[in-house]
C-alpha positions as CSV (number, residue, x, y, z in Angstrom):
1,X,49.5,63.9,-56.1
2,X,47.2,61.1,-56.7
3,X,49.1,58.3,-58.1
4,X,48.8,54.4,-58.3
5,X,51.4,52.0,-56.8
6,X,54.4,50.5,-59.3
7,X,52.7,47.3,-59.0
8,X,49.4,48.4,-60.7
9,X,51.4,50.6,-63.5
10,X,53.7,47.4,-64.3
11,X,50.8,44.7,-64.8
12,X,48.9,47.2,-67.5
13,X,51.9,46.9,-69.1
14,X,52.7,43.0,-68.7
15,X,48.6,42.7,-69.7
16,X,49.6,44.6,-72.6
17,X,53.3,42.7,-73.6
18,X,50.6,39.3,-72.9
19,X,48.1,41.0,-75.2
20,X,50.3,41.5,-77.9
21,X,51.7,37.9,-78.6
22,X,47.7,37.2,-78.8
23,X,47.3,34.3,-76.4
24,X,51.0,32.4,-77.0
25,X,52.7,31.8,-73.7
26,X,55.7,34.4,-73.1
27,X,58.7,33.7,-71.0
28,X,59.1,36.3,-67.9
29,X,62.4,37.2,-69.4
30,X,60.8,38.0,-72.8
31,X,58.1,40.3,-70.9
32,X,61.1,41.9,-68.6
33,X,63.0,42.6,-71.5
34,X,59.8,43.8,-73.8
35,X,59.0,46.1,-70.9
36,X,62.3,47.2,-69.6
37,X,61.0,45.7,-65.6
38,X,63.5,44.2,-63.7
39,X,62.9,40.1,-63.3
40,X,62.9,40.4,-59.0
41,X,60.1,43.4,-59.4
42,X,58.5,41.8,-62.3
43,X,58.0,38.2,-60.6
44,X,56.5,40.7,-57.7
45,X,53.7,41.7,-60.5
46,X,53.0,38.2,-61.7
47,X,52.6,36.8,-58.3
48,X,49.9,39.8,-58.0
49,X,48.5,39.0,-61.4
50,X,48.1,35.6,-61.1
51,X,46.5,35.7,-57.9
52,X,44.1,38.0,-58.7
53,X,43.0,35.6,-61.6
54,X,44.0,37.4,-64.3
55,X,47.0,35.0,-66.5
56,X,47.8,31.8,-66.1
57,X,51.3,29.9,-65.3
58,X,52.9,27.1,-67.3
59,X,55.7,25.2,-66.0
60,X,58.5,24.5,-68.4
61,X,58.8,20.4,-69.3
62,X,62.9,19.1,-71.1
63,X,63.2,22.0,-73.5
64,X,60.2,23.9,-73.5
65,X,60.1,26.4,-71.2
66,X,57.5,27.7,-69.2
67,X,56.0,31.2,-69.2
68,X,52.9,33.3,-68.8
69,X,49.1,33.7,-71.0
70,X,46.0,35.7,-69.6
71,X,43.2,34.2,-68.8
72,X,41.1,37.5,-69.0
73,X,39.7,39.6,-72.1
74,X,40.9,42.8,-71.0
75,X,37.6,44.4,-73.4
76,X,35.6,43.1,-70.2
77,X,37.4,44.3,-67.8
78,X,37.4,47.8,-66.3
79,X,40.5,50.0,-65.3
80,X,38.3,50.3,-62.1
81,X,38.4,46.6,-61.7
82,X,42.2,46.4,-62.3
83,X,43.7,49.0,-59.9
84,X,40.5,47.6,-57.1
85,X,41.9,44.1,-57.8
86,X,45.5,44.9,-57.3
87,X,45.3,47.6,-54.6
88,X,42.0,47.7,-53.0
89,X,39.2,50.4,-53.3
90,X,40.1,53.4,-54.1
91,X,40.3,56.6,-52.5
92,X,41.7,59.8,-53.0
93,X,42.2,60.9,-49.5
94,X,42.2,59.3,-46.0
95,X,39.5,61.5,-44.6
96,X,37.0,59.0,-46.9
97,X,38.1,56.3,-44.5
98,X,36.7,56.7,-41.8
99,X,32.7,57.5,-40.0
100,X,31.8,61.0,-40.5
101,X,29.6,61.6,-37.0
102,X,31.1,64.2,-34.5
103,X,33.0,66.3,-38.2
104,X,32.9,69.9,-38.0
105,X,30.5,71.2,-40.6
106,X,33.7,72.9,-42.4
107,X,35.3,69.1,-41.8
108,X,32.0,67.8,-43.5
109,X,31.7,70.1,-46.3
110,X,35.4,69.2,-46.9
111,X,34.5,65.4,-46.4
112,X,31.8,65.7,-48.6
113,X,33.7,67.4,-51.4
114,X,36.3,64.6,-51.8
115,X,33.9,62.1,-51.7
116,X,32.3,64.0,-55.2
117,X,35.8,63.9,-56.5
118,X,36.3,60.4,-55.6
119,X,33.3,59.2,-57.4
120,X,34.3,60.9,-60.2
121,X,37.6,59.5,-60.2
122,X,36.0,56.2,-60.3
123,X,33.5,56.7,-62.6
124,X,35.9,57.6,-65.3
125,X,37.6,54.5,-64.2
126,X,35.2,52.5,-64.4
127,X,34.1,53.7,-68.2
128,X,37.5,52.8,-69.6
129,X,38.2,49.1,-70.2
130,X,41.2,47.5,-69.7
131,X,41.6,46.9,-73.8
132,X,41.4,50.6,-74.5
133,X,44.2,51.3,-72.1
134,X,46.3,48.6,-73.9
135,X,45.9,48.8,-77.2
């Protein structure tokens, strides 16, 4: 089964909670709630998030309190570019890791054959922007 890590599922959907409330600054109680993630995991994702550049952090000052905005416009940004950001490059099987001299020509053919799928993994990835997966 291919399948992305918790991590990169959870920030699509904190993008989208931040997407929706259209550039205001949202508590990380109000997105754990909006998105039914538990605070400990959900700090976990915003650490990621914000490292990776994609929202911002605002302290809370007296009353006020602090919370979360993006600083990305998910239209320019790639699903590709979100999972690669979060997890690294992508690949659907180990055997892609690694050098291919002194494979078997059944091990190459085999090789060769998941590195098609792969690329067609990615493309398709790469065709659908962040927005479209959000909205």
């Amino acid at each position: 089964m291919l399948r992305f890590n918790k991590i990169t599922e959870y920030a699509i959907r904190v993008i989208r909670t931040m997407y929706q409330v259209d550039g205001q600054i949202i508590s990380s109680v109000k997105i754990s709630e909006r998105e039914h993630i538990s605070l400990p995991m959900l700090m976990k994702v915003l650490r990621k998030l914000k490292q990776v550049g994609y929202i911002r952090s605002y302290r809370g000052r007296g009353d006020s309190c602090g919370g979360y905005t993006l600083s990305i416009e998910p239209k320019s940004i790639t699903l590709k570019e979100v999972i690669e950001a979060l997890e690294g490059k992508i690949l659907v099987s180990n055997c892609l890791c690694g050098d291919v001299s002194g494979f078997s020509k059944q091990d190459e053919r085999f090789h060769n054959e998941m590195n098609r799928l792969n690329q067609n993994i990615v493309q398709e990835l790469n065709q659908k922007t962040l927005l479209e997966m959000i909205s």
